[in-house]
Every structure is written in structure tokens, then in C-alpha cells.
N, C-alpha and C positions, 0 to 999 in steps of 0.2 A: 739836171738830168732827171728823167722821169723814170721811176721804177715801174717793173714788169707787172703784168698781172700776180695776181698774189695765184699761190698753190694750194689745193688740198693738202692736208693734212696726211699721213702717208695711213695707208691702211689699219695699219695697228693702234692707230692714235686716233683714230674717230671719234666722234661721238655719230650712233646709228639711232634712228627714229621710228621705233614702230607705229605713233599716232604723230602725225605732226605739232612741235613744240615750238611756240614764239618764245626765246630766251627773255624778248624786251619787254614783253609781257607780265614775266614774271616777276614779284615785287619782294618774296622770300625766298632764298636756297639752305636748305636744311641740311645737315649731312648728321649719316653715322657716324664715327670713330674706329673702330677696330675691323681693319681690314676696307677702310673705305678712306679715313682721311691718314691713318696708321695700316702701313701696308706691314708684315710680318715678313721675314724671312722664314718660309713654310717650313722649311727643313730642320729649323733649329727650334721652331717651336714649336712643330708638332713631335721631333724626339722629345721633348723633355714633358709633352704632354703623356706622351705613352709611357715613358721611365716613371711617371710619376705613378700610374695607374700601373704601370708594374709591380712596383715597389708595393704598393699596397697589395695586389693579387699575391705577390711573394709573401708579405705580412700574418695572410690567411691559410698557408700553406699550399698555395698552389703551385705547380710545377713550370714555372713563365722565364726564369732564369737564362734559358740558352736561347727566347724569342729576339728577334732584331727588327727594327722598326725600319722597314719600308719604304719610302716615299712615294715611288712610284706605282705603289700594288691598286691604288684608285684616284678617284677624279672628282670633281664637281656631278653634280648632276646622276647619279647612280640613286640607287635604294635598296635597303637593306630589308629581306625578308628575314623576317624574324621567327617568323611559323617554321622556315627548312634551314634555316643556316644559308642562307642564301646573298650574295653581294649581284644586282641584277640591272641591265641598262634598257632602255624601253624608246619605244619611239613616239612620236607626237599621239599615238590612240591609245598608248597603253601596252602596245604590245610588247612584249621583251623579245630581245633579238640578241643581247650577250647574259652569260654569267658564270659564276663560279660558284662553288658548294664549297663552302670553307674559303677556303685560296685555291682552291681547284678547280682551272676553268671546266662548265658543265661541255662537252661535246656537241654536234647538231640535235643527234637522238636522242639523247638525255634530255637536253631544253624541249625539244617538242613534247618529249613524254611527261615533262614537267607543268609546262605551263603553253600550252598549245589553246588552253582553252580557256585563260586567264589574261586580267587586263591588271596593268596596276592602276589602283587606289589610291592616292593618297591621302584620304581622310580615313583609309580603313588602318586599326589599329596593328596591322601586321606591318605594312609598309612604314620603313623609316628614310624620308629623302635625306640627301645628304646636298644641303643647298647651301652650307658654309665653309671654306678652309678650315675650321675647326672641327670638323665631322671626319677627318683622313686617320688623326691618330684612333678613336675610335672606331674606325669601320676597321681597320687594317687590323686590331688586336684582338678585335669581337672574332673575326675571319680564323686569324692563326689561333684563337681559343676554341672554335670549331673542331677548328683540325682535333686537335689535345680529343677533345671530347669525342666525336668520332672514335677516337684510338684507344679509348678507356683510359685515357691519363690524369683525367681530372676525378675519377670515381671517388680514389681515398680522400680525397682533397676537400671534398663537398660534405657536409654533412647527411644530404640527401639529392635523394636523385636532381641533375640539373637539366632541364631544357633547353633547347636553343632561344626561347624569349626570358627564359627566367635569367640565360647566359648574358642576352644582351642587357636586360636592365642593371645586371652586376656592373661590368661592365660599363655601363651611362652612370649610374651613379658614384662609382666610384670614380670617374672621370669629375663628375659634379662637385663633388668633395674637393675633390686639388684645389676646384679654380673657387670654392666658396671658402676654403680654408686658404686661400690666398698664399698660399707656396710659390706656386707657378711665378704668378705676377710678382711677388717678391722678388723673384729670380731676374724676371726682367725688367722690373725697375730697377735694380743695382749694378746692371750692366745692359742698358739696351741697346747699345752697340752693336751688340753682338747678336739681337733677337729685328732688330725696328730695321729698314730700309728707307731711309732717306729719300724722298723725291724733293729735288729742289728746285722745281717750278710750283709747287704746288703752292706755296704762298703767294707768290705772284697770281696766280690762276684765284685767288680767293679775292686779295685784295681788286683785281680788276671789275670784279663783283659785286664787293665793295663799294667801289668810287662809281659805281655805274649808278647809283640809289638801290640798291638791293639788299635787305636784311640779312645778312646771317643768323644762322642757326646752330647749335652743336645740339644732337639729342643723342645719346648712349646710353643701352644698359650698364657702363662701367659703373663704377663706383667712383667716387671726385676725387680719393688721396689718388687713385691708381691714373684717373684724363687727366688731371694736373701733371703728374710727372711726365705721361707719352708724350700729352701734347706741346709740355715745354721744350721736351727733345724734338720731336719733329719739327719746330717753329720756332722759337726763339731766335735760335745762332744764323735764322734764314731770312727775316722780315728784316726791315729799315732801320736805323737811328735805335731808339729804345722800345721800340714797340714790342709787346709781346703777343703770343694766343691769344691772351685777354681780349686784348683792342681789336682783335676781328671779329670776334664774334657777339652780336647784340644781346642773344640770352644763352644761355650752357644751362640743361638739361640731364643732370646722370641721372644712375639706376632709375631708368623711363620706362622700364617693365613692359618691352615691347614686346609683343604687338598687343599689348591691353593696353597699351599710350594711347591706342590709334582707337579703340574698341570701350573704354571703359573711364569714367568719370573717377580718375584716382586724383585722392588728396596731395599737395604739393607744401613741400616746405624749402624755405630760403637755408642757402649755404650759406654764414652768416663771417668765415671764416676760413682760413687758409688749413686747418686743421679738421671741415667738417662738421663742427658746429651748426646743429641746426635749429629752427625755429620755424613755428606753422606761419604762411604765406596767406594773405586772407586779399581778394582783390587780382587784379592783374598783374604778372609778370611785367619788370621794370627793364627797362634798358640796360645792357650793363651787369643784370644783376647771374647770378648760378643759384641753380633753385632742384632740389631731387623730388620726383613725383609729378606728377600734374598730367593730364592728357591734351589732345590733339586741339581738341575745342576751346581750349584756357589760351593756347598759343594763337590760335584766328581771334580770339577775344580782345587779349592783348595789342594784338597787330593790327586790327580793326582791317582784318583780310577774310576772305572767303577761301575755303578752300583752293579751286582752283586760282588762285593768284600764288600757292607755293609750290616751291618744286624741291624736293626730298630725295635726297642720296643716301645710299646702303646696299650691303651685299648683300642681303638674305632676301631670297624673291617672298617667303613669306611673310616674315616676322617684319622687312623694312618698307616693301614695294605691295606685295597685295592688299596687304588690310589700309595703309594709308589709302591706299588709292578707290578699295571699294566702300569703305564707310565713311572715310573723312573729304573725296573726289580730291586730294592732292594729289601733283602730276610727278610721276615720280619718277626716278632715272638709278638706273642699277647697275653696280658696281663689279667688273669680271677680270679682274686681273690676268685671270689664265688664257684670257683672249689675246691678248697681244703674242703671246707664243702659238695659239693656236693659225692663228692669221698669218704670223710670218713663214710658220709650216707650210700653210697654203698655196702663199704665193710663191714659196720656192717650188713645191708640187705643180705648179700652174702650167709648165710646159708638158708633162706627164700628164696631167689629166686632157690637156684639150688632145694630144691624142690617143688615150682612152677615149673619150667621148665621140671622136670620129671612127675608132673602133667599133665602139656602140652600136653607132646609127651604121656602118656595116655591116653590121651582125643583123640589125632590127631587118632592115631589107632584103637578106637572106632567108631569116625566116620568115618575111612573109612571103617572100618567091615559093619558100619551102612549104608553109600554111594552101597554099592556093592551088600547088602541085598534088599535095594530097587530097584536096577538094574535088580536083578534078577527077583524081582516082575514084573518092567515093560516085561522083555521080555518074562516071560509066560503068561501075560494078553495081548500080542500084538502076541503071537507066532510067535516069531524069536529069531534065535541066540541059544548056543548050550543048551542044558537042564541043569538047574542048578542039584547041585548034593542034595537038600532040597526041600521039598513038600512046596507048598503054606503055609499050617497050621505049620509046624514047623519054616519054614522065619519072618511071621508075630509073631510066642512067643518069637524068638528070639529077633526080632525088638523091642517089649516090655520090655523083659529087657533090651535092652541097653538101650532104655531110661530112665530107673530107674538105670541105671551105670553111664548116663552121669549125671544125677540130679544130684546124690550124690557126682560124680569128681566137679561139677559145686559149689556144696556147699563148698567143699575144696577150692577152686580156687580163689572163689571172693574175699575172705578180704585180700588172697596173692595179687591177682591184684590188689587189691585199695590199699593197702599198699604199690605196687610199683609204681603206678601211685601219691604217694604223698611224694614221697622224695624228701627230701629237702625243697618243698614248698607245702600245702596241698591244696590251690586253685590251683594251677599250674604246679604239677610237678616237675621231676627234668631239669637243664637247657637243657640240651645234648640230651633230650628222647624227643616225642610228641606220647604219646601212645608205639606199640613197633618200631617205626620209629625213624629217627634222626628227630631231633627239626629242625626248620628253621637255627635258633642262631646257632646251631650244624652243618648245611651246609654254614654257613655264614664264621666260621671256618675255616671249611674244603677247602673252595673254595681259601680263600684270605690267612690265614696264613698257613707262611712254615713249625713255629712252634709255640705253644703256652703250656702255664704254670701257675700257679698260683700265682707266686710272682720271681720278676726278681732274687730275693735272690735265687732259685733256681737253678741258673747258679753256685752257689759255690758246691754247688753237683754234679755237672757235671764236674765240670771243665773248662778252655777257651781250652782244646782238643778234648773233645768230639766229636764223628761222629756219629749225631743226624740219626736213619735210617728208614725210616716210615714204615709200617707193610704193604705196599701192601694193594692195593684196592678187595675189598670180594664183592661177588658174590651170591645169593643166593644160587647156587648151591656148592659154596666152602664150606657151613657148611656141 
């Protein structure tokens, strides 16, 4: 019996192509770790990132006690103005189109009198993206410390007066402290049960990669005691026979000091030991071996590869996808977990939006009936241009009703539009939209990755043959 055509992969599980990518082409696949080959349960690990940086704000006598972390108060893809106390969403030019002051969403009036005549930046040192799941506990307690400050409740607390950027560096560094005094990770190495999220195809989806002649890669900023344990829990209990992490990947890579891996000639020393033990590296990365340091160029040395013959996974469109890709030309493919919730929001909206959208295009033909009626008024109040083929008094009843057509389309229309201006996240949108424009995060995407997807398991639906091919850049005139 002959089986059917094979199917797409169902929307959620794509992999999307912004430049067309030959899988069979490529001879190296590199990945991050945390949050790309180690997905986090967000919730549990951004509370104990904020408890952590609580605890410390409590330490110093701050007033942070009766604060509660959040999950939901932000998203990917935001930025944090740091000059107003501001959490802000922008659309592909820059412009902002949501925010809040503290946790306080700003109003229509307020945003325009805000920033009506501002673009965001992000190389400017106000703007802080927030391009990683680990940016949520941080935005969310920088926010509600606002608030405080605002209220005078941080006055006594501070030595001297605080600012809102002097609020957020507190804030960032003492977040920095947690995870450099290894607390945090402690935590979830002793129980990552309870912090890691299992996907169990994703060994599969590597090793097919694998067997295909494809190098693997592991490159993380972690540190080796800390990839050693996630990665034995994510993979061991899931691969074949006795195979372990080890045997997929050809070289391991920690603290890779990215994105100066991708930008900077740093020294590289061999892991010489299951305890960290190191010694300086002189020559090319071996087969096999785990090595901390070294940059992007040691790795194409080794591999006797050109850049574009690897392709690199990671979720930070800066730190893993842009700079690989503008100084080393590797093709790079970006990691969004919160896509696949986004997309399934979608398609459930799908019957709701197409008819919103025929709404639309009835709305658009009314007012241009409506545009053309007044036209006509002005040029027999100005007498020029040719005679319309309607009397003054029959233009203006009709103009009348259309505005009792458009009220009524308009009363259809709204709770469609706010309905779609809240998928996914009801302060914010969904990630990929900013009104009907693409998001910022959405051209951040587009700009730096070749391709991107919701989970690297994703590749086992693809296959390592794939010939990934992007849909062509649209035009408004193309719809």
C-alpha cells in the first residue's frame, strides 16, 4: 500500500524562511543552550529570578515586600525607556504605538504627548530591548519599582536621590549578581524538574542532523559545571543505547562571551575535565573535545568551513543571530518559543478576522463613496471641474447616511479590532503585529534571521533536506 502525500507541518511547528535556506547545503548546525536547546518553564524561573533580586532590594532596605511577580505584565519584543520609567511596544519604523509609565498603561493622549515625535533606538543608550525570556523578571520589577518611586516610597530607602536609569541599573545589576553568584542556577540544578521543560523529539531532530553528515555545534555563554548538568537532563534519559549529550555534539563551547564569540579574537582554553579543569588550547579545536573561549573564526578554522556553510541557532536576535550573521556571514535561524502560542491564538481568531477584514474593505468603499461626495461639494461651492451628476441637496442626504452606515460598520468593527489588537497578550498584543504594521521584534526578525521557528524540535519535521524558501518581499500594491 502506498502512503499519501506527506503534510505540512501544522502552523505552529514551522520553520519560516526570511532568506531562502538549503538545509542540504549546510555542513555545520550550531545551537545556543538556554532557551534554545533548554527550554525553561518561564514562570518558574523568572519568579525565582525576581525573589532573588527581591531579596537583595529587601537586603538594602527597600520597600519590595508585598511586590508579586507577574508573568503576564510583558512580552518579548518591548523596550524599556529608561530616561521616563517607561515599558514601550513600537512598530517596524520605530514608532511606539503602546506603553505604560510604571505598570500604568500610558493612555492615547498621554503616548502622543509622550513620544509623538520619537522613534526608538536601539543603539541609543536610553532604549533597553527586551529580546530574551530572561528580560520578563527584570522589566516587570524595574516597572513596579517605578511605581514605589513615583509614590515617594523608595525616598528613605535610597541613600540619595534615585532616577529612573539610575533605578534600572540597580535593578540589572542586581539581577547580574544572582546569576554570576550562581544561586539561581544552583537552584535549578538540584531540581530541574521542576524549572527545564522536556521536549522529546528534540534528540531525534539532532541526531537526524547528525546521520545526515552535519556537524554539530553547542556554543553558550553558560559555564560547563552549569551545560553539563541541563544538558545531561534534557538528553541523556532521551537518546539511544548509552549514548549521551556528549556523542552529538562534535565541539561544546561554554562561556563563548557572546556576541564578542562572533566579533572578537578571544583566547580559548580546553575543558580538560569533568570538574572544569582547564588548560590553554594552542591550534584547532579537536573533535570531540569542550573547550571555554575562543571565537567564531577558530571554529570555520577548525572545520575548514566558510562561514556561510553554518547555520547557528539561538534566541537573542542580537547577541546569537545579528552579529553571527553580519560579521562572521553565518546563516542563522532564531529561536521563539512564544510563537507557537501566538500562531495558535491566530488561527483560532481566523474566522473573526476574515470577517473583520470584509468589514474593512466595506468600510474602505464607503468612505471613498463618502471622500468623492465631498469632492463634489467642494467643486460646486468653488465652481470648477466637470458638473457632478447629483444636486447639492441630494449629495448632502446622501452623505448623511453614509454616516449612519459607517457608525453602524464602526460598531461591528470595534470589539473585532480590540480582539485583535489582544492576542496573545491583552496589554500588548500579539508579538509579530503593532497595530496593523509589523512589531519592531517582528522587523528585528526579519532583518537578522535567515530563518526562525518555535522550537529547534521543529527541524524533525522538516527534515536535514529541506529547502527552506521565503515567500518574497510584499508590497502594498502586491495585495
Amino acid at each position: 500500500m502506498k502512503n499519501g502525500p506527506p503534510s505540512l507541518p501544522s502552523h505552529e511547528r514551522r520553520v519560516f524562511a526570511n532568506r531562502t535556506l538549503n538545509l542540504r547545503a549546510i555542513r555545520a548546525v550550531g545551537f545556543d543552550m538556554d532557551y534554545t536547546l533548554v527550554h525553561y518553564k518561564i514562570e518558574q524561573w523568572e519568579q525565582r529570578a525576581y525573589e532573588h533580586v527581591q531579596q537583595a532590594l529587601l537586603g538594602r532596605g527597600w520597600p519590595v515586600g508585598d511586590l508579586e511577580f507577574d508573568p503576564s505584565f510583558v512580552t518579548l519584543g518591548l523596550c524599556i525607556d529608561i530616561e521616563l520609567g517607561n515599558i514601550v511596544k513600537s512598530n517596524r519604523f520605530g514608532f511606539i504605538t503602546r506603553a505604560t509609565h510604571g505598570t500604568q498603561r500610558l493612555d492615547f493622549e498621554d503616548l502622543k504627548k509622550t513620544y509623538s515625535r520619537m522613534q526608538v533606538d536601539p543603539s541609543e543608550p536610553r532604549w533597553v530591548s527586551m529580546y530574551t525570556l530572561f528580560s520578563l523578571s527584570e522589566a516587570t520589577l524595574y516597572a513596579q519599582l517605578v511605581d514605589l518611586l513615583d509614590a515617594g516610597e523608595l525616598a528613605q530607602a535610597t541613600a540619595s536621590a534615585v532616577g529612573y536609569q539610575e533605578l534600572y541599573r540597580i535593578v540589572k545589576s542586581s539581577l547580574d549578581d544572582a546569576h554570576m553568584e550562581g544561586k539561581l542556577k544552583a537552584e535549578i540544578v538540584s531540581d530541574p524538574a521542576r524549572f527545564v521543560e522536556l521536549d522529546h523529539e528534540l534528540p531525534l531532530a539532532l541526531l537526524d542532523l547528525k546521520h545526515s553528515g552535519k556537524s554539530l555545534l553547542l556554543i553558550t555563554n553558560s559555564e560547563w559545571s552549569y551545560t553539563r548538568h541541563m544538558m545531561k537532563y534534557s538528553f541523556d534519559e532521551l537518546l539511544p543505547g548509552k549514548m549521551t549529550w556528549r556523542d552529538l555534539f562534535d565541539i561544546v563551547i561554554v562561556q563563548a562571551r557572546k556576541p564578542a564569540f562572533f566579533a572578537e579574537a578571544n583566547p580559548v582554553f580546553e575543558v580538560v575535565d569533568e570538574e572544569g579543569l582547564l588548560r590553554p588550547k594552542l591550534g584547532k579545536l579537536e573533535k570531540g573535545g569542550k573547550y571555554l573561549g575562543g571565537h567564531a573564526g577558530l571554529v570555520e578554522e577548525s572545520l575548514d568551513l566558510p562561514g556561510e556553510d553554518i547555520l547557528y541557532f539561538g534566541d537573542h536576535v542580537y547577541s546569537d543571530v545579528s552579529v553571527s550573521k553580519k560579521i562572521n556571514r553565518w546563516r542563522t535561524g532564531l529561536v521563539v518559543r512564544e510563537l507557537e502560542a501566538e500562531l495558535s491564538a491566530l488561527r483560532q481568531f481566523r474566522p473573526s478576522q476574515l470577517e473583520l477584514t470584509a468589514l474593512m474593505n466595506e468600510k474602505e468603499l464607503l468612505e471613498l463613496e463618502q471622500s468623492r461626495l465631498r469632492l463634489d461639494l467642494q467643486r460646486i461651492d468653488a465652481s470648477y471641474g466637470p458638473p457632478p451628476r447629483s444636486t447639492p441637496k441630494q449629495i448632502k442626504t446622501r452623505l448623511a447616511a453614509l454616516r449612519v452606515e459607517l457608525e453602524a460598520l464602526d460598531q461591528q468593527i470595534a470589539p473585532l479590532a480590540r480582539a485583535s489588537g489582544e492576542l496573545y497578550s491583552e496589554r500588548w498584543g500579539p508579538l509579530t503585529r503593532s497595530g496593523n504594521d509589523k512589531s519592531h521584534f517582528a522587523r528585528q526578525i526579519e532583518a537578522h534571521a535567515d530563518a526562525y521557528t518555535s522550537r529547534v524540535s521543529n527541524l524533525l519535521l522538516s527534515t536535514p533536506f529541506v529547502y527552506l524558501r521565503s515567500p518574497g518581499g510584499r508590497l502594498p500594491h502586491d495585495n
